[in-house]
C-alpha positions as CSV (number, residue, x, y, z in Angstrom):
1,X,1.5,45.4,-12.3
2,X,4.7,45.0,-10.5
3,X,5.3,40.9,-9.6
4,X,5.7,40.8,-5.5
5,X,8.9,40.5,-4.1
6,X,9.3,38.0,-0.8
7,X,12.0,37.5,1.5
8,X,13.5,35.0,3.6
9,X,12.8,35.0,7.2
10,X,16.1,35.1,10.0
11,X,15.7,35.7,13.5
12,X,12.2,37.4,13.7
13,X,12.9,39.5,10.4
14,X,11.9,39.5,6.9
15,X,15.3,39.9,4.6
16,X,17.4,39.6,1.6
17,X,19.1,36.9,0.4
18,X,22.8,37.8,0.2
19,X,22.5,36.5,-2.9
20,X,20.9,39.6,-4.3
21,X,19.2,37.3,-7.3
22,X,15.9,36.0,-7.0
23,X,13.8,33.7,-8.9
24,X,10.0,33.3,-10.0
25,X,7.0,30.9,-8.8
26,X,4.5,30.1,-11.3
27,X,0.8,29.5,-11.1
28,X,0.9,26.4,-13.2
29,X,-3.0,26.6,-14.9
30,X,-2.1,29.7,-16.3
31,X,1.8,29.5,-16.5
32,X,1.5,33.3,-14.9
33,X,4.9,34.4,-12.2
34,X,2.8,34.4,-8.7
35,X,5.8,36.3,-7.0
36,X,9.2,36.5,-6.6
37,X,11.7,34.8,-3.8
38,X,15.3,35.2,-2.5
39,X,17.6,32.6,-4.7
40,X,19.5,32.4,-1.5
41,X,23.1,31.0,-0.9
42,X,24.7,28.8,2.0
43,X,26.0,32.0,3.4
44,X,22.1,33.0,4.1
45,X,21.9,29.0,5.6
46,X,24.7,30.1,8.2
47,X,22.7,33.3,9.6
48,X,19.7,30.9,9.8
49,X,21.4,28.1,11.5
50,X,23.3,31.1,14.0
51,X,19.8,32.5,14.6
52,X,18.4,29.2,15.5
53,X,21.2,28.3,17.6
54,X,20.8,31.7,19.5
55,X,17.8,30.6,20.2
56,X,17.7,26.7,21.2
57,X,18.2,27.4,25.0
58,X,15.8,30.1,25.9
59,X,13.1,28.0,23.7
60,X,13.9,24.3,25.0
61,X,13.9,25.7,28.1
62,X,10.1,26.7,27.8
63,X,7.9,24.2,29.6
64,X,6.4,22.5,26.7
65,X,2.3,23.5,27.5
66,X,3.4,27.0,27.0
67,X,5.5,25.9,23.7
68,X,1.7,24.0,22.8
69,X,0.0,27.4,23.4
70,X,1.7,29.1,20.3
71,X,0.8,25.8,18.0
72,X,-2.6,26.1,19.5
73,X,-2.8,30.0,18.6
74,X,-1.4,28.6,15.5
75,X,-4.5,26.4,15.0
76,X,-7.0,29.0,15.4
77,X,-5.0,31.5,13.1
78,X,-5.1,29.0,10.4
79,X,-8.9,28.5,10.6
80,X,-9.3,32.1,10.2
81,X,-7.5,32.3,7.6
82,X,-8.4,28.5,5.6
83,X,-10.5,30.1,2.7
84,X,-7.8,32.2,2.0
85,X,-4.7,29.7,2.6
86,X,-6.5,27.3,0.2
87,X,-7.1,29.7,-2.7
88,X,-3.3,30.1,-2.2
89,X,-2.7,26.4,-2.6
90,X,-4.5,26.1,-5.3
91,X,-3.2,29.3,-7.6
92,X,0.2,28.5,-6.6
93,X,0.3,24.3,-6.6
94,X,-3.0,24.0,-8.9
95,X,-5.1,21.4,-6.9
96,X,-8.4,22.1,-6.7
97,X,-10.0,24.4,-4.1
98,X,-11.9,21.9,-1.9
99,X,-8.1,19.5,-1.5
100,X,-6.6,23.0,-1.1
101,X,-8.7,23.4,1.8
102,X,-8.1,19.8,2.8
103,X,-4.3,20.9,2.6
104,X,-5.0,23.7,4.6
105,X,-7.3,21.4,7.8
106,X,-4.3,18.9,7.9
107,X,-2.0,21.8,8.9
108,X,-4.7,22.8,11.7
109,X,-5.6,19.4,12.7
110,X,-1.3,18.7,13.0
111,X,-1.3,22.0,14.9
112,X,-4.1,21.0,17.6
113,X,-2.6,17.4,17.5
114,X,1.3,18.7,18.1
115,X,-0.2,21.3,20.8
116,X,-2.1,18.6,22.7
117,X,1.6,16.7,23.1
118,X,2.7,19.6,25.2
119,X,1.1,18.4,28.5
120,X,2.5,14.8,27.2
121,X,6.0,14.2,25.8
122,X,5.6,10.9,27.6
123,X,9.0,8.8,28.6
124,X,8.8,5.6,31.0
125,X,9.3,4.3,34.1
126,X,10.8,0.7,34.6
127,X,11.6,-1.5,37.6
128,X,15.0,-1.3,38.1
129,X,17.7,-4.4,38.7
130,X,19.2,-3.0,42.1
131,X,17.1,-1.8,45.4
132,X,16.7,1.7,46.2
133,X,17.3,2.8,42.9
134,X,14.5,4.0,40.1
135,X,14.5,4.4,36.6
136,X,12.8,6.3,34.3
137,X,13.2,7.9,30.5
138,X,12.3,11.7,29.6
139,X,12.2,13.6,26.3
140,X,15.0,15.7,24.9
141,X,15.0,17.8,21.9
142,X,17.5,17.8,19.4
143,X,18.8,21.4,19.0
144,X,18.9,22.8,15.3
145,X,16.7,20.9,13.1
146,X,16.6,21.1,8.8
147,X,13.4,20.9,7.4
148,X,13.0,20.1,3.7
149,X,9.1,20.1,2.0
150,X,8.1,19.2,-1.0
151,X,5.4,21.0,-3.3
152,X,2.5,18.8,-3.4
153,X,1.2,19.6,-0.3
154,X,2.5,22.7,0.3
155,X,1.2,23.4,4.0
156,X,0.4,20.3,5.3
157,X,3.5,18.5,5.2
158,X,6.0,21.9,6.3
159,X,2.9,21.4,8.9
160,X,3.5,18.0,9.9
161,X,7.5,18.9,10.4
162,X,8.0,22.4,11.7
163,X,5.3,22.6,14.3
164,X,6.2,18.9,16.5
165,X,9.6,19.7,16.4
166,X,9.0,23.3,17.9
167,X,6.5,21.3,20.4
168,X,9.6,19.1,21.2
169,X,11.8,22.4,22.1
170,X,13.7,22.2,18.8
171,X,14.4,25.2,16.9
172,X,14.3,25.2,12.7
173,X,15.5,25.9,9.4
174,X,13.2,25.4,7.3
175,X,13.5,25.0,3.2
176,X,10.1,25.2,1.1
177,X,10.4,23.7,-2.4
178,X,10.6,26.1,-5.2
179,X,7.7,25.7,-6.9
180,X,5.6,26.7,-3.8
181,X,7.0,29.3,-1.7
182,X,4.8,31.4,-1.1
183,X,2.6,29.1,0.4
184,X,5.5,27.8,3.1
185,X,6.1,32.1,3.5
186,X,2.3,32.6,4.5
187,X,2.4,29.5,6.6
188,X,5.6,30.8,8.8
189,X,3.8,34.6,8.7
190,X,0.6,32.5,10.7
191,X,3.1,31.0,13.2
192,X,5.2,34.5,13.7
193,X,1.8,35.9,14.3
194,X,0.7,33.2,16.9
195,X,4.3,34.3,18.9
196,X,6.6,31.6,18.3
197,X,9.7,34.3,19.4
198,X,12.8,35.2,17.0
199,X,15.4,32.5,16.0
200,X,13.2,30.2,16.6
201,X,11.9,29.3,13.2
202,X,13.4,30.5,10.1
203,X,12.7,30.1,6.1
204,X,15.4,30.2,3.5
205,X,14.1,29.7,-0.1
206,X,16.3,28.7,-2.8
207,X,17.7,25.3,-5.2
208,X,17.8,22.2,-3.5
209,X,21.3,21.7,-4.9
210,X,22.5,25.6,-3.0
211,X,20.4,25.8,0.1
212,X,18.8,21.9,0.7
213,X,22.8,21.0,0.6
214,X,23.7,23.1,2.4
215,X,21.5,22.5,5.4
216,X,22.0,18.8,5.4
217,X,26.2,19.1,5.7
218,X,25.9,22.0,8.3
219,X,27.5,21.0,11.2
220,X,25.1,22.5,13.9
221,X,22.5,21.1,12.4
222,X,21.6,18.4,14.2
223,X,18.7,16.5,12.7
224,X,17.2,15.8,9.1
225,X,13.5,15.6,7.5
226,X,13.1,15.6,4.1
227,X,10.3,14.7,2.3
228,X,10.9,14.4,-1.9
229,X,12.6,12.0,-4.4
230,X,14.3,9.2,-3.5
231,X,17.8,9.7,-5.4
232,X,17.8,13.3,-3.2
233,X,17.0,11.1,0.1
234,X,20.0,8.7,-0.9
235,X,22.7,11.8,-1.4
236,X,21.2,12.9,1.7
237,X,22.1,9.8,3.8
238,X,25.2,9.8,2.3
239,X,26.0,13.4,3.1
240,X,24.2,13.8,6.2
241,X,27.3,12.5,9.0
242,X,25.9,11.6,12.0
243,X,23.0,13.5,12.4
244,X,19.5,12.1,12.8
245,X,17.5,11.8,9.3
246,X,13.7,11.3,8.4
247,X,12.9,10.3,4.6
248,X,10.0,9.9,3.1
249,X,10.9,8.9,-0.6
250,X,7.7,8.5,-2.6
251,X,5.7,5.6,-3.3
252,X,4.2,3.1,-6.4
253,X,1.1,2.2,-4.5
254,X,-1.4,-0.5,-5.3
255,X,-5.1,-1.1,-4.9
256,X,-5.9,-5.1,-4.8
257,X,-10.0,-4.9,-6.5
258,X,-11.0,-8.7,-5.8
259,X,-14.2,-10.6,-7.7
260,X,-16.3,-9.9,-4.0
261,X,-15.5,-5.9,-4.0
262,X,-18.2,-3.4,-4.0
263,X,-17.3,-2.8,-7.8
264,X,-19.0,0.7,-7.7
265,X,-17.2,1.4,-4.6
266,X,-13.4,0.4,-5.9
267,X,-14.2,2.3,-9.0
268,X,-14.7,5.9,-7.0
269,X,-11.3,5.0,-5.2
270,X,-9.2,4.4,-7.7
271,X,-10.6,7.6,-9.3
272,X,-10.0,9.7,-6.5
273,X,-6.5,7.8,-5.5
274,X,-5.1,7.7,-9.0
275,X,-6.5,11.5,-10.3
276,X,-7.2,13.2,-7.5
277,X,-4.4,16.1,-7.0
278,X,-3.7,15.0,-10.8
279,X,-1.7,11.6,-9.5
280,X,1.0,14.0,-7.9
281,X,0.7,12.5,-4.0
282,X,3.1,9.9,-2.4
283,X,0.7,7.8,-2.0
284,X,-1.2,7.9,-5.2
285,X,-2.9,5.0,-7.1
286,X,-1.2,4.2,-9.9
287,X,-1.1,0.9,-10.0
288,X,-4.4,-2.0,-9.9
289,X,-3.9,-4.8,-9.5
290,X,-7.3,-6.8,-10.8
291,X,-8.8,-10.4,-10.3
292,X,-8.9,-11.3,-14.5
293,X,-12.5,-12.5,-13.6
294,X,-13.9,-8.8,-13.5
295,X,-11.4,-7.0,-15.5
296,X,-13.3,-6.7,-18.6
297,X,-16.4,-4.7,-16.1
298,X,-13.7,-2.6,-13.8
299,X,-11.7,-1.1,-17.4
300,X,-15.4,-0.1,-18.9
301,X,-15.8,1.7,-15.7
302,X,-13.0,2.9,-15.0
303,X,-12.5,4.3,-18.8
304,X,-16.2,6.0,-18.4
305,X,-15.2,7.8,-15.2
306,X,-11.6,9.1,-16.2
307,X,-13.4,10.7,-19.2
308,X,-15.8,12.4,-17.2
309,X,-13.1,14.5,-15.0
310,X,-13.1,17.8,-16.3
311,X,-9.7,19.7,-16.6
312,X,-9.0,23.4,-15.7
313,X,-8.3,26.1,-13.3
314,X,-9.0,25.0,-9.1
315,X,-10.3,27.9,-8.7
316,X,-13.4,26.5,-10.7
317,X,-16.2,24.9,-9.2
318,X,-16.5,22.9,-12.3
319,X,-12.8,21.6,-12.4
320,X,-12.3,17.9,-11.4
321,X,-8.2,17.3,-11.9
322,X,-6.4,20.8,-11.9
323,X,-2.4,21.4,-13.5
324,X,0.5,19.4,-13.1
325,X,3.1,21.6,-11.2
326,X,5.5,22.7,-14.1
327,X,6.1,21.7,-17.5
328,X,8.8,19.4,-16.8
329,X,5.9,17.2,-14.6
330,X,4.0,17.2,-17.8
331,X,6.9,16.1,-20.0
332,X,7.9,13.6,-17.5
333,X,4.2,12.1,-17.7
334,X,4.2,12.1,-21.5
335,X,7.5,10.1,-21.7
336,X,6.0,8.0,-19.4
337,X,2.9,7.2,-21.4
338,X,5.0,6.8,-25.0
339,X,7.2,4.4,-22.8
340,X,4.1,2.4,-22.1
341,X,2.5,1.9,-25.5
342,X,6.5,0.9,-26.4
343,X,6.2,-1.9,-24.1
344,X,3.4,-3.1,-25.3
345,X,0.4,-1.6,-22.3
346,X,-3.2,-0.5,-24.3
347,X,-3.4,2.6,-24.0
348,X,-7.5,2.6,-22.7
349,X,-7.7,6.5,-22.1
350,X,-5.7,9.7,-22.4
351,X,-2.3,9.7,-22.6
352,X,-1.6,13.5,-24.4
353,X,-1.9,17.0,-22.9
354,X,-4.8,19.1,-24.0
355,X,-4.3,22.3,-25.5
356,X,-4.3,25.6,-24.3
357,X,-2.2,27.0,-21.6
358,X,-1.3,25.4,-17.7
359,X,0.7,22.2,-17.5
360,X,-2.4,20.0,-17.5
361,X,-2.3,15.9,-18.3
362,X,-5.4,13.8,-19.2
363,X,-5.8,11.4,-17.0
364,X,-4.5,8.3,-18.7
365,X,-5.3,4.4,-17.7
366,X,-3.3,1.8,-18.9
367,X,-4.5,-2.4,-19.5
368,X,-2.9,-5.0,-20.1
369,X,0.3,-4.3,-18.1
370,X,3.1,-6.5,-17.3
371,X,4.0,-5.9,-13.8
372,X,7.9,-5.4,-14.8
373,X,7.0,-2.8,-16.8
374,X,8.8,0.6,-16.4
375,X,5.1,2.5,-16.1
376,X,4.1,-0.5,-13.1
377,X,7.7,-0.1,-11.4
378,X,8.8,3.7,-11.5
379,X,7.2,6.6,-9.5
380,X,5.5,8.5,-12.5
381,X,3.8,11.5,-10.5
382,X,1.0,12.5,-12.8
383,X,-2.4,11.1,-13.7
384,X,-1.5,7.5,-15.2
385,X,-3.3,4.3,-13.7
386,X,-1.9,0.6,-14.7
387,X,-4.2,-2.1,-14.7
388,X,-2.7,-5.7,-13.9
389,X,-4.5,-8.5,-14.0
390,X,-3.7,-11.5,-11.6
391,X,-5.6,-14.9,-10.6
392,X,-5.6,-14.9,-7.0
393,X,-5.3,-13.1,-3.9
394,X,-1.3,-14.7,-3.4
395,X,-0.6,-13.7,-6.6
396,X,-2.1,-9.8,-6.4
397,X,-0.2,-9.4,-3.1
398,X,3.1,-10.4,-4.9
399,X,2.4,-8.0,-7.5
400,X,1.7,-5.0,-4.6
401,X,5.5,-6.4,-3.2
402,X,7.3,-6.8,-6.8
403,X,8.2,-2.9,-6.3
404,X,11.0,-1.5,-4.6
405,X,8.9,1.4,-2.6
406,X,6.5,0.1,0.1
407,X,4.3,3.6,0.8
408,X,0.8,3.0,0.8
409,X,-1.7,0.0,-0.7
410,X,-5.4,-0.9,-1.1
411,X,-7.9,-3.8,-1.1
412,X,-11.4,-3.8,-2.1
413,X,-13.0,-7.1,-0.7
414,X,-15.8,-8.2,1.4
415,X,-13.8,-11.2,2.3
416,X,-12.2,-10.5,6.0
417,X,-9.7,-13.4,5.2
418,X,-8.4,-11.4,2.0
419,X,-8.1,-8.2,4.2
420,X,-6.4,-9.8,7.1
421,X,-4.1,-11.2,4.4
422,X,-3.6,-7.8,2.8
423,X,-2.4,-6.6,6.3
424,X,0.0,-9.4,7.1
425,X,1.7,-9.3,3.7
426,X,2.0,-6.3,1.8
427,X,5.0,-4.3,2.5
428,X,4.1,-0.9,3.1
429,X,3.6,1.6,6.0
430,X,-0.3,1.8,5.3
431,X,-2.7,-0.5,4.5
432,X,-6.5,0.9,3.7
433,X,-9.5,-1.6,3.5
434,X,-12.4,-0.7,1.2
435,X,-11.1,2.8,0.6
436,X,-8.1,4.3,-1.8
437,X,-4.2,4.5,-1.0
438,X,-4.4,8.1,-0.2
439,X,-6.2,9.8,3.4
440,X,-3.7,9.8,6.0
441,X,-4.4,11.2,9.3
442,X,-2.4,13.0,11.1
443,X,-2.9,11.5,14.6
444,X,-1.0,8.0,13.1
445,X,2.5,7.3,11.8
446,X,2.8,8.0,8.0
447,X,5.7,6.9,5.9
448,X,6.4,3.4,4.4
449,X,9.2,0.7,3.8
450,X,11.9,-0.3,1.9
451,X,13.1,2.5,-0.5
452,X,9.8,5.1,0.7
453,X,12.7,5.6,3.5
454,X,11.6,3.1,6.6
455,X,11.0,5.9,8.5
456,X,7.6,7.6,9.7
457,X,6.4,11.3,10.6
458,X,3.3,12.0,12.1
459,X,0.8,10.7,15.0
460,X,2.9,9.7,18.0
461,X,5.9,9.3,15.6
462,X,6.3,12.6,14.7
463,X,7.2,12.9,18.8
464,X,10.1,10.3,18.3
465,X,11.1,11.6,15.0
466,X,12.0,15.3,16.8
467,X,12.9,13.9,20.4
468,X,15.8,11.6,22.4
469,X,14.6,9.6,24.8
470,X,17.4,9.9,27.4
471,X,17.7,7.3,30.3
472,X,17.6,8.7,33.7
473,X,18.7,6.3,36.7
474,X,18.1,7.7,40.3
475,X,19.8,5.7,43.3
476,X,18.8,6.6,46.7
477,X,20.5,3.8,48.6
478,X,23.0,6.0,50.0
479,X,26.0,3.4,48.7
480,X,27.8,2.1,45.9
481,X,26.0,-0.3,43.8
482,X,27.5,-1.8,40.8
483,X,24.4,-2.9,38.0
484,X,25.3,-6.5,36.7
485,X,28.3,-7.3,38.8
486,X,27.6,-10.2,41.8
């Protein structure tokens, strides 16, 4: 059976990447080609960015409740289609089924979110120095913005990008990763089909290196959000000019398990945080960071319940922790767990890749880690948990801030002064109490500190992130006032 051929998407039409090569995407539990896609070249960047330009004034100058309409057809499309969107997911990324459909209802809950800002867009009002004069703020859009998704969550996150920036009057190119395009394709054939008009959103598949690059130095293109490594969010900053940029660069997250915790409680979260979507999220677990009292207890548990997870296809009801997303992730997390035992970690649990086909990892736990080492410091992105023992609540928050990302972090405590203290002094964009590091939602700001990016997408940020605030000053005194002078 012939292997499906997709295009990109320009000005309202499906079409061939000028390129005329293509290249594969891979369901990664059974290392089977899934389709084909357009290996496109900046010259297909410059029709998308013409198209979109085309088509900035007649969309911008749409009053913005009948811009939300379209999201909101948008959000009923995509609950018609969930089942199928999250099989998609799953064959094509490899979580499994029920976080594909969790990947799918962040996409329509961002869709009835962004819609709902079209009768809002708020600006200010302010008192203004002088008589007779008023001032107020409104909401601009940018113009052309470039989008740039990563694979792990392959329609929530394009969802939490393309569809506030089109509620904000922007128009988009917009560049899926290349391990998951068909998902991104399916996504933008939902919003063609709930009447967002030609030009107005367009898809171009291809290398980061080719196409991502070529979006970020395009000159009409006037904003940035990229969500991926942090090295590729550095080159972009440094390639960017003057345009407006949005990074969110990944994460080395932390839960804090105190003496007082609900031990059975911290153990299900650091499960789920550190193995669910097999440890590929942002904000995944991979570090704890343990009160020595109750190590001993929270490693017996924690060893029991990583061996339980059952590996396989997501499709499976009986599959707990599907694939890694291509053999290179799987490498990566092997090098990672030799790199461990060399510095001297006890390996508690895993640590090899079972045989058979799909790019699958055991999920691994480490003990006895320094927190200097590599595995407790470097963004790993695969099923591997360190365990770090400290003696006090001070010292467990230094070890959360010893990192140079500052994404998401954890406490389990029954002690409000340890949680109030977890909130005033970890560096990071989220704090959770009593539950894991990962279950953002998408009505409040996500993104972290430090090297994550210091920027946030999402909730009433998301707004800010695609919109100017422009100052608007109205003088009806029927004279010349000067502001500030006597």
């Amino acid at each position: 059976m012939p292997i499906p051929l997709h295009k990109n998407y320009i000005n309202g039409k499906w079409t061939p990447s000028s390129s005329g090569k293509t290249f594969e995407s891979l369901n990664p539990a059974t290392e089977q080609p899934i389709g084909k896609f357009q290996l496109s070249t900046a010259e297909d960047i410059n029709d998308a960015v013409e198209a979109a330009e085309k088509a900035f004034n007649s969309w911008s100058s749409t009053p913005a409740p009948k811009r939300a309409r379209i999201i909101l057809k948008a959000a009923e499309l995509l609950r018609r289609e969930k089942q199928r969107l999250g099989k998609l997911v799953t064959t094509e990324m490899g979580k499994v089924l029920p976080e594909a459909l969790g990947d799918v209802q962040e996409a329509i809950d961002m869709a009835e979110y962004a819609a709902g800002e079209g009768r809002r867009l708020f600006g200010r009002t302010t008192p203004s120095e002088l008589q007779d004069k008023f001032c107020m703020s409104v909401r601009m859009p940018l113009g052309v913005v470039g989008l740039i998704t990563p694979w792990n969550f392959p329609i929530a996150i394009p969802s939490w990008k393309i569809l506030p920036a089109l509620v904000c009057g922007n128009t988009v190119v917009f560049k899926p990763a290349s391990d998951t395009p068909l998902c991104a394709i399916e996504f933008v054939k939902i919003l063609e089909k709930a009447g967002v008009p030609k030009g107005v959103l367009n898809l171009i598949t291809g290398s980061g290196s080719e196409v991502g690059g070529a979006i970020v130095k395009h000159k009409s293109v006037r904003a940035i959000s990229f969500t991926g490594h942090r090295d590729t969010g550095e080159w972009i900053m440094k390639n960017a000019g003057l345009k407006k940029v949005g990074l969110e660069l990944g994460g080395k997250n932390g839960i804090i398990v105190m003496p007082d915790a609900d031990m059975q409680l911290a153990v299900d979260g650091i499960i789920w945080g550190g193995f669910g979507t097999a440890g590929q999220r942002c904000t995944a677990a991979s570090r704890v960071i343990v009160n020595e009292k109750i190590n001993p207890v929270l490693e017996r548990k924690l060893k029991a319940g990583a061996e339980s997870l059952r590996l396989g296809s997501g499709l499976l009801k009986t599959t707990d922790v599907g694939p890694l997303i291509n053999k290179n992730a799987a490498e990566k997390t092997h090098k990672y767990t030799e790199i461990g035992i060399e510095e001297g970690a006890k390996l508690l649990t895993g640590g090899d890749k079972p045989k058979g086909k799909g790019f699958f990892y055991k999920p691994t736990i480490f003990t006895d880690v320094a927190s200097d080492m590599r595995i407790a410091q470097e963004e790993i992105f695969g099923p591997v948990v360190s365990l770090i023992q400290v003696s006090s609540i001070d010292e467990a928050i230094d070890v959360v801030n010893s990192i140079e990302y500052g994404l998401s972090s954890a406490i389990y405590t029954n002690d409000i002064r340890n949680a109030f203290l977890a909130i005033q002094k970890i560096e990071t964009g989220i704090t959770y109490i009593n539950a894991s590091t990962i279950g953002a939602e998408v009505h409040l700001p996500f993104g972290g500190v430090k090297a994550t990016g210091g920027h946030k997408e999402a909730g009433w940020a998301a707004i800010e992130e695609f919109s100017d605030e422009k100052a608007v000053y109205i003088d009806y005194s029927g004279r010349l006032q000067k502001a500030q002078i006597d």
